[in-house]
N, C-alpha and C positions, 0 to 999 in steps of 0.2 A: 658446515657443521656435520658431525657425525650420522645426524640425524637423517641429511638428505643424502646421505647413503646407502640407507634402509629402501627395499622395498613397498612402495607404497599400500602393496595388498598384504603385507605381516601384519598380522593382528596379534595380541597378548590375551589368550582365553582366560576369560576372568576365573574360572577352574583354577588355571594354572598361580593365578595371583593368588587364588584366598591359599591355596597350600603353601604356599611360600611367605603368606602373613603368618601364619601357624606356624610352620617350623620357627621362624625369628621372630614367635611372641609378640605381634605388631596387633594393630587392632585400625584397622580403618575400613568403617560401614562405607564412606562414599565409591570407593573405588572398588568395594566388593559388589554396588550394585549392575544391572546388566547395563550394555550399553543403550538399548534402547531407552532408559529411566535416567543415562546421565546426560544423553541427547536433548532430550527435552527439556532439562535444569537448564544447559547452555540456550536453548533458545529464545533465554530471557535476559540475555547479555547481549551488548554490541559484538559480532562477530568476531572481531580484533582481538574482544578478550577474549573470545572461546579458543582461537587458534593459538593461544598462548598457553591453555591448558597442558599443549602437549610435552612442556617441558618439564610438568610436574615428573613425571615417570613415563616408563615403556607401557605403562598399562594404560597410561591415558593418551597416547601419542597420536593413535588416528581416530577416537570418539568423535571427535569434531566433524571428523569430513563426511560422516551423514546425518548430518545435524537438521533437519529437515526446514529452518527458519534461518536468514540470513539477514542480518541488519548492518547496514554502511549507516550509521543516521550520525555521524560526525563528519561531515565533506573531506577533514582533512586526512580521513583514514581512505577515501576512493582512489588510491594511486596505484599506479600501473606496476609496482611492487608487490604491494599485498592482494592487488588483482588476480596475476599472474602467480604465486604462491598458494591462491584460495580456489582457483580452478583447476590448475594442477591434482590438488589432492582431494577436492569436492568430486566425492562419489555418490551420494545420496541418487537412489532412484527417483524418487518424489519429492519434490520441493511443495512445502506449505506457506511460506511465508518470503517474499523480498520486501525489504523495506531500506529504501534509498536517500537520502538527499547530499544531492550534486549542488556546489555552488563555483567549482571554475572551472574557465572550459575544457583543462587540460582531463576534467573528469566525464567528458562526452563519450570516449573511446571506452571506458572502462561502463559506463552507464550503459550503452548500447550494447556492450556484448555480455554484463548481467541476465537483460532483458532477455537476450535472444536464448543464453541458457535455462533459463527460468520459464520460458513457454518448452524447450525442450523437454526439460524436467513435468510439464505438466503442473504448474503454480496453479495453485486457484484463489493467493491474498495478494495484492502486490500494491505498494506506496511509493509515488515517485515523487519527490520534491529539489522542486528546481527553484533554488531562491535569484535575487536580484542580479547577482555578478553576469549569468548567461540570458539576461533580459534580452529577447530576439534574437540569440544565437543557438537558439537547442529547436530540432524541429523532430519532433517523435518518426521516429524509423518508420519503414512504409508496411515490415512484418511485424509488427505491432499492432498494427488495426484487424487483424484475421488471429485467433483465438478460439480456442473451445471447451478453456478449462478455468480461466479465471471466474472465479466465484465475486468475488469483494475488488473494488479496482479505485484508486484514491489518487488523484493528480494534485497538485499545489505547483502553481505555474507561477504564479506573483508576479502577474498581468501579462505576461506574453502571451500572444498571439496563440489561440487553439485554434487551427482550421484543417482539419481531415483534407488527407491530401490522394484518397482513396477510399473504396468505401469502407465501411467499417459491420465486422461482424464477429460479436463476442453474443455465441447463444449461453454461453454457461452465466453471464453476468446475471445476480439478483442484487449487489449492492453497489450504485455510483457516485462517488465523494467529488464533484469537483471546486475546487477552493482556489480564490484569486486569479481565477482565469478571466481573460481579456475575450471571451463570446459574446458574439453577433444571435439573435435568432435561429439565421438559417445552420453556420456552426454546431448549437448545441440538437437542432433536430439531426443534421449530419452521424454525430455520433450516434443518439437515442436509436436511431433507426437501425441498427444493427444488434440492440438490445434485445430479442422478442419477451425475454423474462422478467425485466428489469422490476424489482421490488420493492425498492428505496433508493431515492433521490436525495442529496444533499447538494445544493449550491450557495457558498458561503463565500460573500465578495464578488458574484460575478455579477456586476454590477448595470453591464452594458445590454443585459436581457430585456426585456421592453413585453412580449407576449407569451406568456409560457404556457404553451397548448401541449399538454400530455392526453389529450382524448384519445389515442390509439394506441398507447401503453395499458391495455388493460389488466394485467397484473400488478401493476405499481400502487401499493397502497399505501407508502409512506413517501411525506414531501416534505423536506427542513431547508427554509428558506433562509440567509442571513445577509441581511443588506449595510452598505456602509450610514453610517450616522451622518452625513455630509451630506444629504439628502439627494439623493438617486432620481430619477427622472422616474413616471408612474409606470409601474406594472400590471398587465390582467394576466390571472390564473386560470387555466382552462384543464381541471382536472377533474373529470366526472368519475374516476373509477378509484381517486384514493379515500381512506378510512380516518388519515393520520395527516393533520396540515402543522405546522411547528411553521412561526413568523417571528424571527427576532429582531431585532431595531428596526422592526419595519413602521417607523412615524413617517414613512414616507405614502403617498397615495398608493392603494391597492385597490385592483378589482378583483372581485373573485365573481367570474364572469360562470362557470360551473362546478361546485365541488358536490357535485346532488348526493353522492352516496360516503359524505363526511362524518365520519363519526367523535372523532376528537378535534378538537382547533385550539391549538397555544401560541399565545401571542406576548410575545416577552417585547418590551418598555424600557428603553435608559434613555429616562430625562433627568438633565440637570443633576447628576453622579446619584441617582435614584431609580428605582426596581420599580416597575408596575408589571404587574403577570395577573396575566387575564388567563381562564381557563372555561372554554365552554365545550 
Protein backbone atom coordinates (compact mmCIF):
# COMPACT_ATOMS: atom_id res chain seq x y z
CA UNK A 1 0.00 0.00 0.00
CA UNK A 2 0.96 3.54 -0.63
CA UNK A 3 0.79 4.08 2.80
CA UNK A 4 3.68 1.84 3.85
CA UNK A 5 5.74 3.87 1.89
CA UNK A 6 5.46 6.84 4.02
CA UNK A 7 7.78 7.58 6.57
CA UNK A 8 6.80 6.35 9.78
CA UNK A 9 7.81 9.75 11.58
CA UNK A 10 5.63 12.24 8.86
CA UNK A 11 3.16 13.45 10.82
CA UNK A 12 0.08 15.98 9.20
CA UNK A 13 0.01 19.15 11.62
CA UNK A 14 -3.33 19.52 12.49
CA UNK A 15 -2.54 23.55 11.60
CA UNK A 16 -1.86 22.39 8.49
CA UNK A 17 -5.47 20.25 8.28
CA UNK A 18 -7.85 22.94 9.68
CA UNK A 19 -6.35 25.47 6.79
CA UNK A 20 -6.96 23.23 4.29
CA UNK A 21 -10.80 22.42 5.90
CA UNK A 22 -11.16 26.20 5.42
CA UNK A 23 -10.02 26.77 2.03
CA UNK A 24 -12.52 23.64 0.80
CA UNK A 25 -15.37 24.82 3.02
CA UNK A 26 -15.30 21.36 4.94
CA UNK A 27 -16.11 21.30 8.69
CA UNK A 28 -14.86 18.38 10.73
CA UNK A 29 -14.45 19.14 14.70
CA UNK A 30 -12.97 15.40 15.14
CA UNK A 31 -10.00 15.74 13.04
CA UNK A 32 -9.44 19.21 13.92
CA UNK A 33 -8.88 18.02 17.59
CA UNK A 34 -5.13 17.64 18.88
CA UNK A 35 -3.73 14.27 18.67
CA UNK A 36 -3.37 13.90 22.22
CA UNK A 37 -7.59 14.29 22.63
CA UNK A 38 -7.97 11.64 19.55
CA UNK A 39 -5.41 9.26 21.33
CA UNK A 40 -7.34 8.86 24.19
CA UNK A 41 -11.06 8.43 22.14
CA UNK A 42 -9.18 5.44 20.50
CA UNK A 43 -8.23 3.88 23.71
CA UNK A 44 -11.61 2.95 24.21
CA UNK A 45 -11.73 0.69 21.11
CA UNK A 46 -10.11 -2.65 20.40
CA UNK A 47 -6.85 -1.81 18.86
CA UNK A 48 -7.54 -3.40 15.53
CA UNK A 49 -10.02 -0.65 15.09
CA UNK A 50 -7.84 2.17 15.98
CA UNK A 51 -5.27 0.97 13.52
CA UNK A 52 -7.76 1.14 10.87
CA UNK A 53 -8.26 4.73 11.65
CA UNK A 54 -5.47 5.49 9.61
CA UNK A 55 -7.13 4.94 6.38
CA UNK A 56 -9.56 7.59 7.04
CA UNK A 57 -7.03 10.46 5.88
CA UNK A 58 -3.28 11.69 5.93
CA UNK A 59 -4.34 13.42 9.13
CA UNK A 60 -5.20 10.46 10.86
CA UNK A 61 -2.52 8.05 9.55
CA UNK A 62 -0.21 7.78 12.50
CA UNK A 63 -2.54 9.11 15.71
CA UNK A 64 -2.81 5.72 16.63
CA UNK A 65 0.72 4.79 17.12
CA UNK A 66 0.80 6.68 20.54
CA UNK A 67 -2.11 5.73 21.48
CA UNK A 68 -1.18 5.07 25.13
CA UNK A 69 -3.79 1.91 25.69
CA UNK A 70 -3.50 -1.29 23.67
CA UNK A 71 -6.42 -3.96 23.73
CA UNK A 72 -5.91 -7.48 21.77
CA UNK A 73 -9.25 -8.68 23.77
CA UNK A 74 -10.53 -10.68 20.63
CA UNK A 75 -7.73 -13.81 20.38
CA UNK A 76 -8.47 -13.97 16.98
CA UNK A 77 -6.91 -10.51 16.17
CA UNK A 78 -3.25 -11.64 18.20
CA UNK A 79 -1.54 -12.82 15.08
CA UNK A 80 1.78 -12.54 14.13
CA UNK A 81 0.35 -10.08 11.22
CA UNK A 82 -1.14 -7.42 13.01
CA UNK A 83 1.70 -8.00 15.73
CA UNK A 84 4.34 -7.21 13.54
CA UNK A 85 2.37 -4.24 11.83
CA UNK A 86 1.52 -2.73 15.47
CA UNK A 87 5.13 -2.73 16.73
CA UNK A 88 6.48 -1.60 13.80
CA UNK A 89 4.67 1.81 14.07
CA UNK A 90 3.80 1.75 17.99
CA UNK A 91 5.87 4.80 19.18
CA UNK A 92 4.16 5.75 22.17
CA UNK A 93 6.73 6.64 25.01
CA UNK A 94 4.49 5.50 27.90
CA UNK A 95 2.13 2.72 27.64
CA UNK A 96 -0.96 3.05 30.21
CA UNK A 97 -2.87 0.14 29.46
CA UNK A 98 -2.23 -3.77 27.87
CA UNK A 99 -5.14 -5.71 27.76
CA UNK A 100 -4.67 -9.13 26.36
CA UNK A 101 -6.48 -12.39 25.96
CA UNK A 102 -4.68 -15.24 24.14
CA UNK A 103 -6.64 -18.39 23.56
CA UNK A 104 -4.27 -20.54 20.87
CA UNK A 105 -0.93 -21.29 21.16
CA UNK A 106 0.14 -19.96 17.97
CA UNK A 107 -0.65 -16.58 20.00
CA UNK A 108 2.30 -17.27 22.81
CA UNK A 109 5.09 -15.62 20.53
CA UNK A 110 3.05 -12.55 19.90
CA UNK A 111 1.74 -12.50 23.86
CA UNK A 112 5.43 -12.65 25.17
CA UNK A 113 6.86 -10.11 23.25
CA UNK A 114 3.72 -7.60 24.07
CA UNK A 115 4.71 -8.24 27.59
CA UNK A 116 8.20 -7.49 27.10
CA UNK A 117 7.30 -4.19 25.13
CA UNK A 118 5.02 -3.03 27.62
CA UNK A 119 7.36 -3.29 30.74
CA UNK A 120 9.83 -1.51 28.21
CA UNK A 121 7.41 1.19 27.75
CA UNK A 122 6.97 1.49 31.52
CA UNK A 123 2.96 -0.05 31.73
CA UNK A 124 1.64 0.35 35.07
CA UNK A 125 -2.26 -1.54 34.00
CA UNK A 126 -1.86 -4.73 32.28
CA UNK A 127 -4.67 -7.77 31.79
CA UNK A 128 -3.61 -11.11 30.71
CA UNK A 129 -6.12 -13.70 29.75
CA UNK A 130 -5.37 -16.98 28.87
CA UNK A 131 -8.57 -19.06 28.28
CA UNK A 132 -8.85 -22.96 28.00
CA UNK A 133 -7.13 -23.84 24.42
CA UNK A 134 -3.46 -23.21 26.13
CA UNK A 135 -4.48 -25.17 29.44
CA UNK A 136 -0.68 -26.08 30.56
CA UNK A 137 0.86 -24.89 27.72
CA UNK A 138 1.63 -20.96 28.41
CA UNK A 139 4.24 -20.62 31.30
CA UNK A 140 4.65 -16.75 32.22
CA UNK A 141 8.17 -15.54 30.81
CA UNK A 142 10.84 -15.50 33.51
CA UNK A 143 11.21 -11.13 32.80
CA UNK A 144 7.94 -10.87 33.77
CA UNK A 145 8.31 -11.55 37.42
CA UNK A 146 10.85 -8.35 38.09
CA UNK A 147 8.84 -5.00 37.37
CA UNK A 148 8.86 -1.53 38.82
CA UNK A 149 6.08 0.03 37.21
CA UNK A 150 3.00 -2.02 37.04
CA UNK A 151 0.40 -0.37 39.12
CA UNK A 152 -2.98 -2.66 38.51
CA UNK A 153 -1.80 -6.50 37.23
CA UNK A 154 -4.95 -8.96 36.41
CA UNK A 155 -4.22 -12.57 35.38
CA UNK A 156 -7.29 -15.06 34.32
CA UNK A 157 -5.35 -18.36 33.78
CA UNK A 158 -8.63 -20.75 33.81
CA UNK A 159 -6.85 -23.17 35.96
CA UNK A 160 -3.43 -23.57 34.84
CA UNK A 161 -1.03 -24.05 36.82
CA UNK A 162 0.47 -20.54 38.48
CA UNK A 163 3.82 -21.39 40.08
CA UNK A 164 6.70 -18.53 40.01
CA UNK A 165 9.52 -20.06 38.59
CA UNK A 166 11.80 -17.20 40.18
CA UNK A 167 11.34 -14.74 42.58
CA UNK A 168 9.06 -12.31 42.06
CA UNK A 169 9.40 -8.42 42.54
CA UNK A 170 6.62 -5.85 41.44
CA UNK A 171 7.35 -2.79 44.10
CA UNK A 172 5.00 -0.54 42.09
CA UNK A 173 1.92 -3.07 42.39
CA UNK A 174 -1.09 -1.80 44.65
CA UNK A 175 -3.81 -3.69 42.81
CA UNK A 176 -3.91 -7.89 42.23
CA UNK A 177 -6.65 -9.49 40.33
CA UNK A 178 -6.00 -13.21 40.07
CA UNK A 179 -9.10 -15.08 38.56
CA UNK A 180 -9.31 -18.88 37.82
CA UNK A 181 -5.93 -19.71 38.75
CA UNK A 182 -5.01 -23.39 39.64
CA UNK A 183 -2.84 -22.02 43.29
CA UNK A 184 -1.33 -23.94 45.92
CA UNK A 185 -0.80 -21.85 49.29
CA UNK A 186 2.82 -21.74 48.95
CA UNK A 187 2.22 -20.26 45.03
CA UNK A 188 0.08 -17.48 45.96
CA UNK A 189 2.69 -16.39 49.05
CA UNK A 190 5.43 -16.86 46.17
CA UNK A 191 4.10 -14.05 44.22
CA UNK A 192 2.56 -11.74 47.26
CA UNK A 193 5.91 -11.63 48.50
CA UNK A 194 7.26 -9.56 46.02
CA UNK A 195 4.33 -7.05 46.43
CA UNK A 196 5.80 -4.72 49.42
CA UNK A 197 2.67 -2.29 48.44
CA UNK A 198 0.02 -4.40 47.57
CA UNK A 199 -3.59 -2.69 48.28
CA UNK A 200 -6.24 -4.94 47.03
CA UNK A 201 -6.47 -8.40 46.55
CA UNK A 202 -9.04 -10.09 44.45
CA UNK A 203 -9.03 -13.98 44.04
CA UNK A 204 -11.92 -15.12 42.08
CA UNK A 205 -12.10 -19.12 41.45
CA UNK A 206 -8.97 -19.93 42.89
CA UNK A 207 -10.21 -22.42 44.58
CA UNK A 208 -7.34 -24.76 45.60
CA UNK A 209 -6.29 -21.93 48.41
CA UNK A 210 -6.93 -23.78 51.85
CA UNK A 211 -5.09 -20.81 54.25
CA UNK A 212 -4.83 -17.32 53.27
CA UNK A 213 -2.41 -15.58 55.62
CA UNK A 214 -1.87 -12.00 54.45
CA UNK A 215 -0.45 -10.84 58.03
CA UNK A 216 2.54 -9.34 56.50
CA UNK A 217 0.98 -7.42 53.81
CA UNK A 218 0.41 -4.57 55.90
CA UNK A 219 -0.73 -2.09 53.48
CA UNK A 220 -3.47 -4.23 51.90
CA UNK A 221 -6.80 -3.22 52.89
CA UNK A 222 -9.00 -4.52 50.58
CA UNK A 223 -9.69 -8.46 50.20
CA UNK A 224 -12.68 -9.86 47.46
CA UNK A 225 -12.80 -13.29 47.75
CA UNK A 226 -15.09 -15.53 45.11
CA UNK A 227 -15.44 -19.11 45.68
CA UNK A 228 -16.90 -21.71 43.32
CA UNK A 229 -20.80 -22.81 44.27
CA UNK A 230 -19.65 -26.56 44.14
CA UNK A 231 -18.49 -26.34 47.51
CA UNK A 232 -14.76 -25.83 48.00
CA UNK A 233 -12.98 -27.48 50.68
CA UNK A 234 -12.71 -24.94 54.09
CA UNK A 235 -10.78 -21.76 54.15
CA UNK A 236 -9.03 -19.60 57.09
CA UNK A 237 -8.50 -15.94 56.57
CA UNK A 238 -5.61 -14.48 58.16
CA UNK A 239 -5.84 -10.70 57.61
CA UNK A 240 -5.30 -8.37 60.51
CA UNK A 241 -4.40 -5.28 58.43
CA UNK A 242 -7.38 -5.23 55.90
CA UNK A 243 -10.44 -2.60 56.28
CA UNK A 244 -12.50 -4.20 53.32
CA UNK A 245 -13.49 -8.07 53.33
CA UNK A 246 -16.08 -8.85 50.21
CA UNK A 247 -17.11 -13.03 50.46
CA UNK A 248 -19.30 -14.11 47.49
CA UNK A 249 -20.66 -17.59 47.10
CA UNK A 250 -18.93 -18.21 49.99
CA UNK A 251 -21.82 -21.10 51.66
CA UNK A 252 -18.79 -22.80 51.80
CA UNK A 253 -16.93 -23.06 55.54
CA UNK A 254 -14.97 -20.07 56.34
CA UNK A 255 -12.67 -19.08 59.19
CA UNK A 256 -11.68 -15.79 59.69
CA UNK A 257 -9.08 -16.61 62.00
CA UNK A 258 -7.86 -12.61 62.11
CA UNK A 259 -9.54 -9.67 60.43
CA UNK A 260 -9.03 -7.36 63.88
CA UNK A 261 -8.75 -4.04 62.01
CA UNK A 262 -12.04 -4.85 59.76
CA UNK A 263 -14.13 -2.31 59.04
CA UNK A 264 -16.54 -3.37 56.18
CA UNK A 265 -17.46 -7.23 55.72
CA UNK A 266 -19.86 -8.24 52.41
CA UNK A 267 -20.98 -11.49 52.09
CA UNK A 268 -22.97 -12.00 49.03
CA UNK A 269 -25.43 -15.63 49.05
CA UNK A 270 -26.85 -17.51 45.82
CA UNK A 271 -29.02 -20.00 47.02
CA UNK A 272 -31.33 -21.81 44.93
CA UNK A 273 -31.27 -18.85 41.88
CA UNK A 274 -31.78 -16.35 45.02
CA UNK A 275 -29.69 -13.26 46.41
CA UNK A 276 -28.93 -13.09 50.11
CA UNK A 277 -26.46 -9.98 50.91
CA UNK A 278 -25.45 -9.58 54.17
CA UNK A 279 -23.78 -6.28 55.10
CA UNK A 280 -22.12 -5.72 58.38
Amino acid sequence: MAEDNLTAGVRVPSCRYDRRCKIKGEVDLISSLPDVILQHILCFIPTKLAITTCLLSRRWRYVWCDTPSLSFINGSTLNAALYYKTQDRYTAPKMMDLNIRAREIHHIPQLNSWIELAMSRNVENMSLKIVANLLDKYDIPEFFYINTSVKQLTFEFYYANMIPIRSVSWISLKKLSLRCCSLSDESLAKFLSGCPVLESLTLHLCDELRVLDLSKWLRLRTLHVVRNLSGPDPMQIVAPHIHRLILRNSQFPCTLVDVSSLRSFVVILFRCSSLLFLLL
